[in-house]
C-alpha positions as CSV (number, residue, x, y, z in Angstrom):
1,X,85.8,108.5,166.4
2,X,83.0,106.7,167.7
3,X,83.0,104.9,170.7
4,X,81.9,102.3,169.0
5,X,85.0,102.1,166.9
6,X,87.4,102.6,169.7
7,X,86.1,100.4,172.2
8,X,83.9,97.3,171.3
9,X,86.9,95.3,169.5
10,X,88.7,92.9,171.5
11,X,92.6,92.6,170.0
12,X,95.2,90.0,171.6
13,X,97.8,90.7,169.0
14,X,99.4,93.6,170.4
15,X,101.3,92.9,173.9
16,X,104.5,93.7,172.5
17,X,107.0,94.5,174.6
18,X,109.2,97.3,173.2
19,X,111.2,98.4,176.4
20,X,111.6,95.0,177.7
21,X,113.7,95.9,180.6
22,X,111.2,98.6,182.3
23,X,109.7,97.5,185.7
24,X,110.8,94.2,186.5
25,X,107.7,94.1,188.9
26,X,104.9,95.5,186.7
27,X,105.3,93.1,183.9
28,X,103.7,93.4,180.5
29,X,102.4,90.6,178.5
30,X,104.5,89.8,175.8
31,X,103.1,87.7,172.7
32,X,105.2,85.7,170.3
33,X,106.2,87.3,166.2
34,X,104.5,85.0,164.7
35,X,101.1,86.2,166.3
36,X,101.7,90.0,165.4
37,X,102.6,88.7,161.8
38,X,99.6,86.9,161.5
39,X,97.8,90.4,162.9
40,X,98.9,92.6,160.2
41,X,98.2,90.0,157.0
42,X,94.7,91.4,157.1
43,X,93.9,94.7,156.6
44,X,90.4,94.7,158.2
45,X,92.6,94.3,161.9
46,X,94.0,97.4,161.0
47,X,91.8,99.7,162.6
48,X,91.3,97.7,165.6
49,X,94.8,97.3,166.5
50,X,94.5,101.8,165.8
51,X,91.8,101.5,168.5
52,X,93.7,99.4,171.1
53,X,96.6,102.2,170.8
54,X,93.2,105.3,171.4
55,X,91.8,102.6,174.3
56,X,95.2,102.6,176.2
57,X,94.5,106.3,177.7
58,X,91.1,104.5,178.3
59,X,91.2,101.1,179.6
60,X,93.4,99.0,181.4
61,X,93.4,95.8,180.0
62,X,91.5,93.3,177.7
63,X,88.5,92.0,179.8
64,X,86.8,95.1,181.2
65,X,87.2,97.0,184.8
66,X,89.0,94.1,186.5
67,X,90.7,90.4,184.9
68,X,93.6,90.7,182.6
69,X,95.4,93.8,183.1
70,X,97.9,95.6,180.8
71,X,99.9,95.8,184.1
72,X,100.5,94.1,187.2
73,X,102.0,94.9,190.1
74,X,98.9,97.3,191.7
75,X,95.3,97.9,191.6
76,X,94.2,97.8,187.8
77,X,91.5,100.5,188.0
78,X,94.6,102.9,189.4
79,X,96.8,101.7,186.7
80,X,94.7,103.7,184.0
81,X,96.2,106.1,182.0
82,X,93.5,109.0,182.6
83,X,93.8,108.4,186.6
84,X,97.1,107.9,187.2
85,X,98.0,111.5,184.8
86,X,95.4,113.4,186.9
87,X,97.0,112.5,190.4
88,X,100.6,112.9,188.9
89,X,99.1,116.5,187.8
90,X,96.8,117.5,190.3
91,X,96.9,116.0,193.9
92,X,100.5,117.9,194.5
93,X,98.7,121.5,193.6
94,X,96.0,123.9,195.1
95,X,93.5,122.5,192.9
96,X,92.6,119.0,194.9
97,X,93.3,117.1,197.8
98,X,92.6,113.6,198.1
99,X,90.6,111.6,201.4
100,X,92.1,108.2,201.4
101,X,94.8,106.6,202.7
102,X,95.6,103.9,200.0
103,X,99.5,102.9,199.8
104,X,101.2,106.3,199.7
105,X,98.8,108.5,197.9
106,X,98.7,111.2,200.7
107,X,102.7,112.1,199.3
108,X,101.1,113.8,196.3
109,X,99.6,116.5,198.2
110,X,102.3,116.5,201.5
111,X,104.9,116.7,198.5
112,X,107.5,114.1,200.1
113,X,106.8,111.5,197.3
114,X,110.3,109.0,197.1
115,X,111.5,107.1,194.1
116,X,109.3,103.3,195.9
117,X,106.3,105.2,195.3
118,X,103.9,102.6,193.8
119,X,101.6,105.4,192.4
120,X,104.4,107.1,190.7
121,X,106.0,103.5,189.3
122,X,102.3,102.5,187.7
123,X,102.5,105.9,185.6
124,X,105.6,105.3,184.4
125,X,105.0,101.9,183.5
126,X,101.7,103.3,181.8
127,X,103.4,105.5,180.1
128,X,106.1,103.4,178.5
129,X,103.5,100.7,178.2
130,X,101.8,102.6,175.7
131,X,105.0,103.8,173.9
132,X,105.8,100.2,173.6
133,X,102.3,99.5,172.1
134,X,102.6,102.4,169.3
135,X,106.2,101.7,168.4
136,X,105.0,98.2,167.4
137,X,102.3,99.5,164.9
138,X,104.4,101.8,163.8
139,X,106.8,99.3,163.4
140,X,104.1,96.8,161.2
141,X,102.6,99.6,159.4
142,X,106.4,100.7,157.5
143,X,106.0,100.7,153.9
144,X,108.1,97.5,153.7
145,X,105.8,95.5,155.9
146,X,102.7,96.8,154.0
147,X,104.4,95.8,150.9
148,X,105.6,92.2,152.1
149,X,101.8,91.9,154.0
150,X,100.3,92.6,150.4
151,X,98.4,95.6,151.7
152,X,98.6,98.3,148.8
153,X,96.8,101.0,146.9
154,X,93.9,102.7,149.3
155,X,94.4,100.4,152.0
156,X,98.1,101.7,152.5
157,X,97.1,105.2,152.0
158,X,94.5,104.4,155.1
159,X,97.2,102.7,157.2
160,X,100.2,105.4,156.2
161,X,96.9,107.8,158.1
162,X,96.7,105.1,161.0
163,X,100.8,104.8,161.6
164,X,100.6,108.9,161.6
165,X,98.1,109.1,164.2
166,X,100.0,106.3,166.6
167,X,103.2,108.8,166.0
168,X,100.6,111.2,167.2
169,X,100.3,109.3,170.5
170,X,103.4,108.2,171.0
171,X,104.4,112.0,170.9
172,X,101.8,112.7,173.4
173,X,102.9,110.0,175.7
174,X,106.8,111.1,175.3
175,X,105.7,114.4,176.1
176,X,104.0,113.3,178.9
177,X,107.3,111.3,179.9
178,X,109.2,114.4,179.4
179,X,106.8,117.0,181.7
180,X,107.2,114.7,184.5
181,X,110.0,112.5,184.9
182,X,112.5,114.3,182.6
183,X,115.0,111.9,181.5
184,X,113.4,108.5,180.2
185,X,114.7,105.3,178.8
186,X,113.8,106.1,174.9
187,X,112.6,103.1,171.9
188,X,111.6,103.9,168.8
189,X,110.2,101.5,166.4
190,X,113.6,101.4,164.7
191,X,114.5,99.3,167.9
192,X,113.9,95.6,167.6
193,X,111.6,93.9,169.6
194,X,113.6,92.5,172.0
195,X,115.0,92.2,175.6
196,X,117.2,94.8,175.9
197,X,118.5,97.7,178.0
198,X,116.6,101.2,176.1
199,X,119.2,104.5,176.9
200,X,118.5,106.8,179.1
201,X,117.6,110.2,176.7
202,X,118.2,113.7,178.3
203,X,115.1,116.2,179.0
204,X,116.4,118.9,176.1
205,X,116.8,115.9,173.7
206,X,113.5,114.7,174.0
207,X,112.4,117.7,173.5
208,X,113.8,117.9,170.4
209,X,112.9,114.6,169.1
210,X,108.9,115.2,170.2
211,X,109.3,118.8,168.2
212,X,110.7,117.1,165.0
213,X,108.2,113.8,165.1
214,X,104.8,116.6,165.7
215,X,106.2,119.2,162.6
216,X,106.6,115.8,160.3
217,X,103.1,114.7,161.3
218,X,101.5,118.4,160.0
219,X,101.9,117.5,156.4
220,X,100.5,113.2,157.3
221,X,97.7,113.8,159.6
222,X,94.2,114.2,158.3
223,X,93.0,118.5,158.4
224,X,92.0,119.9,161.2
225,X,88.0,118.2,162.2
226,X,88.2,116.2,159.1
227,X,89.5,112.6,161.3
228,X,86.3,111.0,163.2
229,X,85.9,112.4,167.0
230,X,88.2,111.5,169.2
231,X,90.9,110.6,166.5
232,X,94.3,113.3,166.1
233,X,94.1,115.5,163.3
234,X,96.7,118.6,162.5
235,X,95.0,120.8,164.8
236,X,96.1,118.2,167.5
237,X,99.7,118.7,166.4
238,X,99.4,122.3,166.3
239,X,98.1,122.4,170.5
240,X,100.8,119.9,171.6
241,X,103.6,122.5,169.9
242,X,102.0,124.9,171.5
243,X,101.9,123.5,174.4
244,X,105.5,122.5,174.0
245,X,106.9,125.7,173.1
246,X,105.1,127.6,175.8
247,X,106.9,125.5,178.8
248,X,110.2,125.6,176.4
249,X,112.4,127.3,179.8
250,X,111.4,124.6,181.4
251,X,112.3,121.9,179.7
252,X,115.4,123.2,177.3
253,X,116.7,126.6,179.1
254,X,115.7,128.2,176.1
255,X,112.5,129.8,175.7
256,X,110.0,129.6,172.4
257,X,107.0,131.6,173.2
258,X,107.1,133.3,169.2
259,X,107.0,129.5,168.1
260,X,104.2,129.3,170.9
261,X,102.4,132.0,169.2
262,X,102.7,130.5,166.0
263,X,100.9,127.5,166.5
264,X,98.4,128.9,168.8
265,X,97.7,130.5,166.1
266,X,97.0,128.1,163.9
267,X,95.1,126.5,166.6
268,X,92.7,129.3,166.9
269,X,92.1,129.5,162.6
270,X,91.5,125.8,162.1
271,X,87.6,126.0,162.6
272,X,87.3,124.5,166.3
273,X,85.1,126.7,168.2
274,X,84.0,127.2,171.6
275,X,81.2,124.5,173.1
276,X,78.1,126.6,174.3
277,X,77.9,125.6,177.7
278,X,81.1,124.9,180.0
279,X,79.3,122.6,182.3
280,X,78.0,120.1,179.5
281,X,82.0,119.9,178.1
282,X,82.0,117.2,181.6
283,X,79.3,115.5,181.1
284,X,77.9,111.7,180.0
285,X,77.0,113.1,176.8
286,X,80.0,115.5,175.6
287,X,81.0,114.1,172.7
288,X,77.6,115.3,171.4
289,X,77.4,118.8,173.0
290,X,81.4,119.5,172.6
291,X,83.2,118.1,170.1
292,X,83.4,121.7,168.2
293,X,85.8,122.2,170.8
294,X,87.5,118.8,171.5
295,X,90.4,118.8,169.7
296,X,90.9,115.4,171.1
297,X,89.5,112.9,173.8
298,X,89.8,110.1,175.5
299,X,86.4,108.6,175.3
300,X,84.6,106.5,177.9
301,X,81.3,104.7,178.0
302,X,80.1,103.0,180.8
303,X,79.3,99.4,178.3
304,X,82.0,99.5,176.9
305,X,84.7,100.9,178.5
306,X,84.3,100.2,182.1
307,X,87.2,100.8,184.2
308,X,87.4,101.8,187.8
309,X,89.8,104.6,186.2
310,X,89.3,107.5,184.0
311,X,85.8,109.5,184.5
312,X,84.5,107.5,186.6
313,X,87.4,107.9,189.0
314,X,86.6,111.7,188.7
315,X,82.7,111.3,189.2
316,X,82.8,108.7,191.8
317,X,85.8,109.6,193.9
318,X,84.2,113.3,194.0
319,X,81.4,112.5,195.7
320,X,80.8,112.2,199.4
321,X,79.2,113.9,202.7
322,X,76.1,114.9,202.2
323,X,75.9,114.7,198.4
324,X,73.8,111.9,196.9
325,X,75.6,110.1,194.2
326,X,71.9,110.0,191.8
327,X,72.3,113.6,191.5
328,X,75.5,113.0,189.8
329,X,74.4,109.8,187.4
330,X,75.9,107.3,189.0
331,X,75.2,104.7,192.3
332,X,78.4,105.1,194.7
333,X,80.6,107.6,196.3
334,X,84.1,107.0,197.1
335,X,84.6,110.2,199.2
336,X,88.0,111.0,198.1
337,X,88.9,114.3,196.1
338,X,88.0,117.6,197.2
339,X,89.6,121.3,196.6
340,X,91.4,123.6,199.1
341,X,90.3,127.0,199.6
342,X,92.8,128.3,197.5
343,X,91.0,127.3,194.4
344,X,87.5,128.7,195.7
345,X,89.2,132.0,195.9
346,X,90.5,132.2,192.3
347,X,86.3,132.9,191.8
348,X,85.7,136.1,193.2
349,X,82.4,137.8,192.3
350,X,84.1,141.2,191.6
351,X,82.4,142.2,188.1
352,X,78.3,141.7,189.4
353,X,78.6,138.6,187.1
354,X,78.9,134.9,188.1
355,X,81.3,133.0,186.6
356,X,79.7,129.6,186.0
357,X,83.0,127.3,185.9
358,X,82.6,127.5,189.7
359,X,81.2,124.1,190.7
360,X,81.2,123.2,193.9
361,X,79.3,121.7,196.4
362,X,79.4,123.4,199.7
363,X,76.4,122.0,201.8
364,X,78.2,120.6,205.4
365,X,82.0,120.9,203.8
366,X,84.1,123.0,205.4
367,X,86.1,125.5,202.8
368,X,89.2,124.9,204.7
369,X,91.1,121.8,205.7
370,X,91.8,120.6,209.0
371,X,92.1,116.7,208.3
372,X,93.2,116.1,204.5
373,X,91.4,112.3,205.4
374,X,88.2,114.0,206.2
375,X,86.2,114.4,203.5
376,X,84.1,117.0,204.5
377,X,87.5,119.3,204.9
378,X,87.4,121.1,201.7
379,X,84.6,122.0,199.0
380,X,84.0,119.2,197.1
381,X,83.6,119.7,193.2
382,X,80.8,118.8,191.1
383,X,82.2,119.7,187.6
384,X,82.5,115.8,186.2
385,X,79.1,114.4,186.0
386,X,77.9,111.1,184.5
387,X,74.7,112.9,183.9
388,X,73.7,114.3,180.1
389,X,73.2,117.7,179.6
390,X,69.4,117.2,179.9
391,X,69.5,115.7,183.0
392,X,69.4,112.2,182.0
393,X,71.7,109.2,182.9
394,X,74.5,107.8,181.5
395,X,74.2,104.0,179.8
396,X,75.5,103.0,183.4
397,X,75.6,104.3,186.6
398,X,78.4,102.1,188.0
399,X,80.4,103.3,185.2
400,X,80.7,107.1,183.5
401,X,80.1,107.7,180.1
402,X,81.9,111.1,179.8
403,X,84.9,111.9,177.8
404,X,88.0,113.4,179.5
405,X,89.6,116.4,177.1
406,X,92.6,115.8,176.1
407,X,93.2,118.9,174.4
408,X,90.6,121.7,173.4
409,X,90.5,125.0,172.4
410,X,90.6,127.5,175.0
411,X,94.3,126.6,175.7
412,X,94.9,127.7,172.4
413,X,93.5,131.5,173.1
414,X,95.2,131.4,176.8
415,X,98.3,130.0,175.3
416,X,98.5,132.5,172.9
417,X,97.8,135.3,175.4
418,X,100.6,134.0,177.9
419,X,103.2,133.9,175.4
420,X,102.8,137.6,174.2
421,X,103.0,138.6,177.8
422,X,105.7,136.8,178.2
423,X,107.8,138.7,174.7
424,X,106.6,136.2,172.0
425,X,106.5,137.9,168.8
426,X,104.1,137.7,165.7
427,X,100.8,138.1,168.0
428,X,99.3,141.4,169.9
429,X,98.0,142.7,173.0
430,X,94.9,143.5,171.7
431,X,94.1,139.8,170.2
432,X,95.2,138.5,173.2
433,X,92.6,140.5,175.3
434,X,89.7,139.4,172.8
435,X,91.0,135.6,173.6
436,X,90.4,136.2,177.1
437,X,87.5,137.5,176.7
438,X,86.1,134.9,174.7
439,X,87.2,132.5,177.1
440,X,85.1,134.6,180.2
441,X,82.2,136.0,178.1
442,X,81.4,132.1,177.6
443,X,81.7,131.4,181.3
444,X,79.5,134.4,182.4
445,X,77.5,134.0,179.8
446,X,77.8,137.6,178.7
447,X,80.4,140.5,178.5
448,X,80.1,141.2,182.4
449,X,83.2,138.7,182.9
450,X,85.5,140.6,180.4
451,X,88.5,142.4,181.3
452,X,90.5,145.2,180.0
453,X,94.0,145.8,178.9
454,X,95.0,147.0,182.1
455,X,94.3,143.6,183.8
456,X,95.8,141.1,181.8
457,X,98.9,140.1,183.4
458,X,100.6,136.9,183.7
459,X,99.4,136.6,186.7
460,X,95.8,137.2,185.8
461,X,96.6,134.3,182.7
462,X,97.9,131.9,185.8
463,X,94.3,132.0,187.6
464,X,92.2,132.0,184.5
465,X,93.8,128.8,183.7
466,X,93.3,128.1,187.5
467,X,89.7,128.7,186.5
468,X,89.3,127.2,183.0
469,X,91.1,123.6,183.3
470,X,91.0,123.1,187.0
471,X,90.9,119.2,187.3
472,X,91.6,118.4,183.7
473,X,95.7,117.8,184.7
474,X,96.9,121.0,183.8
475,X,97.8,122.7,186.9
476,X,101.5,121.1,187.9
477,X,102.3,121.8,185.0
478,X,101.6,125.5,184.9
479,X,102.7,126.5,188.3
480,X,106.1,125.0,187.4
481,X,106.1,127.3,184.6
482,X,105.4,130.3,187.1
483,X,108.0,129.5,189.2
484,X,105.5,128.7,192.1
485,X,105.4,125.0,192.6
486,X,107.8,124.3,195.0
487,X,109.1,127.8,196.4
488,X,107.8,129.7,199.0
489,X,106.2,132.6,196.4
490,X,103.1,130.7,196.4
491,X,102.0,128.3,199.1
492,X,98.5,126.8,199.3
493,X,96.9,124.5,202.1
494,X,98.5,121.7,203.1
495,X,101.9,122.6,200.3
496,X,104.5,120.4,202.1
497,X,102.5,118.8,204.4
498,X,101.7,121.7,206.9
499,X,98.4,123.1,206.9
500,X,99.4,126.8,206.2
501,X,101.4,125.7,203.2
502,X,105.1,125.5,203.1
503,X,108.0,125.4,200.3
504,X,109.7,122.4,199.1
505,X,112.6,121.5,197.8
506,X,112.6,122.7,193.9
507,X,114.2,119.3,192.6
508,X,110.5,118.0,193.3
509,X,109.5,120.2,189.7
510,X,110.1,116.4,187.9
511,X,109.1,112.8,189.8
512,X,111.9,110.5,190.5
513,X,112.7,107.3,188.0
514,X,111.1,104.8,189.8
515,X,113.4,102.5,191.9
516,X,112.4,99.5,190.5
517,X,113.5,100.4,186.8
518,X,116.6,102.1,188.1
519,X,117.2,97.9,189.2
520,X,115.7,96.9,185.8
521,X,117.7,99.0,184.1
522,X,121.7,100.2,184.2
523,X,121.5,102.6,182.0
524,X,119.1,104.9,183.7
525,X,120.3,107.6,186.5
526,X,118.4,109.2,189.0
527,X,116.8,112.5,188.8
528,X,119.0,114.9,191.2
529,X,117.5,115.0,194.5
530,X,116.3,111.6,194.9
């Protein structure tokens, strides 16, 4: 998809609210029925409305950075989808600590986060906010309504392909839902458009609907890299169940690592292959240099999708000390997010090689953290970069072009190798060494990186994914798998708010509902411990 397509249309027709109730506080824009109606007569808004639902992990309202907001209630730039999932994912790990001390965003990292947390609310509100937006097209694009809006023969075919694809990301989001929060108020588009009080739908359930709505779209998506970039295709469908099935004991009690192995699997055979370069997969030009390896992403550009969110969140808020902000294609730094030394030390130089996903900037940081406000406590990180991979700028340097991946292939290859480790059946040891391997060789840049048999563990899995998709909103996520994100097993600086690292309570493996909804709503309970 190009960015063109997703991002230079302007839609009004879609501010449907389809979990009316949902945070009093944050309030969504509704529009009347007749509006929508008069929307879908005309096929040629079909693929705009398409790129409103791809924009809503992107931007975060209808007028640019700052204006008219999808929601209110906080800051719009930290109401974007990209942002808000990246310090829901990240700032509570060992991967990054953050330098402000806006509202209560110093909780993510201390881990004592409460059910008022205004960060934690604008998530959920994304979140259902964009559910809401896809249940609607879903809703408009139903055979009947093509029939009764006269849109027929190759133009249905086209928008049956479009109402898969927002199934796609409605999936996405519910899954999203269900990693962190648990149990969620669920809509569907079979629910009217209305004001009404959604149920509260349990973790396992969820779980099964997202399973049965991603194996119906294998057989309605377009093949694997046959959609435009930055659009779901099968091989999208494929990751996400793979992704599913591998944190199965976590979400159902029941584990599904053969299943995992199965459509890792299919991943790894559907012709995505590895980008040449890890460094230019984060920068202003990786749609160009990566998108054999971008299964899907949520695409920025600094003209037309300008957002104080996103990439240039990462870029900007990475930046501080001593660094100069040219170096990294754009104009300001916002001295914020930084690493703990816990991270650093996942990149030991034990093979005579270098492994060259280690990007950081060291020059007057400190590698440990006294002050979690002081930016220069901490390496900072220099792997997002609004510079191309010649060395030239972005279109903007206030605002990044780079894409964020939302899903590529190396997860695929470490996903695959987990699950055999873990008892999965229908894959082998020795394929899941040579997915490692292809992993490393492409970080080292030749065989020096590669390990043998002997030294792939789950452990060893754990910190490669430390090392492959640090700050790309995978880590939570995986250390809840482990078993390490709230015990005492594992502790990293500043775990709990002490400095050495201490365990929290394990209830703090999903986010609370946010108060406000549990007001908006009387249908929805509390997560236990909150």
């Amino acid at each position: 998809m190009s960015r063109k397509f997703i991002y230079n249309t302007i839609l009004a027709g879609v501010m449907i609210w389809g979990l009316a109730a949902c945070t009093k506080d944050l309030d969504r824009t509704p529009i009347t029925e007749a509006t929508t109606a008069s929307v879908y007569t005309n096929f040629s808004n079909y693929k705009s409305i398409l790129a409103k639902l791809y924009a809503g992990l992107a931007t975060t309202g209808q007028t640019g950075p700052t204006g008219t907001p999808d929601i209110s209630g906080i800051d719009e730039g930290t109401s974007n989808y990209i942002r808000a999932y990246f310090q829901m994912q990240e700032l509570p790990t060992d991967e990054v600590v953050m330098g402000w001390n806006d509202g209560t965003i110093q909780n993510f990292h201390r881990m004592n986060w409460t059910a008022d947390d205004n960060f934690i609310t604008a998530m959920f509100a994304r979140l259902f906010y964009q559910i809401s937006q896809c249940n609607e097209f879903i809703r408009q694009t139903s055979d009947a309504k093509l029939s009764s809006n006269g849109i027929s023969g190759n133009d249905a075919e086209t928008a049956r392909t479009f109402r898969a694809e927002a199934r796609f990301l409605r999936a996405l989001s519910y899954y999203h839902a269900m990693d962190m929060f648990g149990n969620v108020p669920f809509s569907t588009d079979t629910n009217e458009v209305s004001y009404y009080y959604p149920n509260q739908i349990t973790r396992a359930q969820l779980f099964t609907y997202i399973e049965s709505e991603l194996k119906a779209l294998e057989s309605l998506l377009p093949d694997a890299g046959a959609n435009e970039y930055g659009r779901a295709d099968k091989a999208c469908v494929w990751l996400l169940l793979s992704r599913l099935y591998l944190n199965a004991q976590v979400y159902t009690g029941t584990d599904r690592y053969t299943d995992a192995i199965t459509y890792s699997t299919k991943v790894i055979n559907s012709g995505y292959a590895l980008a040449s370069s890890y460094a230019n997969m984060f920068k202003a030009d990786n749609n160009v240099t990566s998108k054999s390896e971008f299964l899907l992403a949520s695409n920025f550009d600094g003209t037309r999708t300008q957002t104080y969110g996103g990439t240039t969140y990462l870029v900007c808020a990475s930046i501080g000390g001593t660094m100069k902000p040219a170096d990294h294609g754009v104009s300001s730094a916002w001295a914020g997010l930084r690493t703990t030394s816990a991270l650093v030390k996942l990149f030991p130089d034990e093979t005579g090689g270098k492994d060259n996903r280690a990007m950081f900037y060291t020059s007057g940081q400190n590698l440990e953290i006294n002050d979690l406000t002081v930016f220069t406590d901490g390496y900072a990180v220099t792997k997002w970069s609004n510079k191309t991979s010649a060395d030239g700028a972005g279109s903007s340097t206030t605002f990044v072009d780079t894409d964020f991946p939302l899903l590529r292939l190396p997860e695929a290859y470490l996903n695959y190798a987990e699950a055999v480790l873990r008892g999965g059946t229908g894959g082998n040891a020795g394929d899941a060494l040579t997915f490692v391997n292809k992993v490393r060789e492409r970080a080292y840049g030749n065989t020096s990186g590669n390990i043998t048999s002997g030294q792939l563990t789950l452990q060893f899995i754990l910190d490669e994914r430390g090392r492959e998709f640090y700050w790309e909103g995978y880590r939570r996520t995986d250390l809840i798998r482990y078993g390490y994100f709230t015990g005492s097993s594992y502790v990293w600086p500043w775990k709990g708010g002490v400095a050495a690292g201490v365990a929290v309570g394990d209830y703090r493996t999903l986010y609370p509902i946010p108060a406000t909804e549990l007001v908006a709503n009387p249908n929805l309970k509390q997560n236990t411990g909150y």
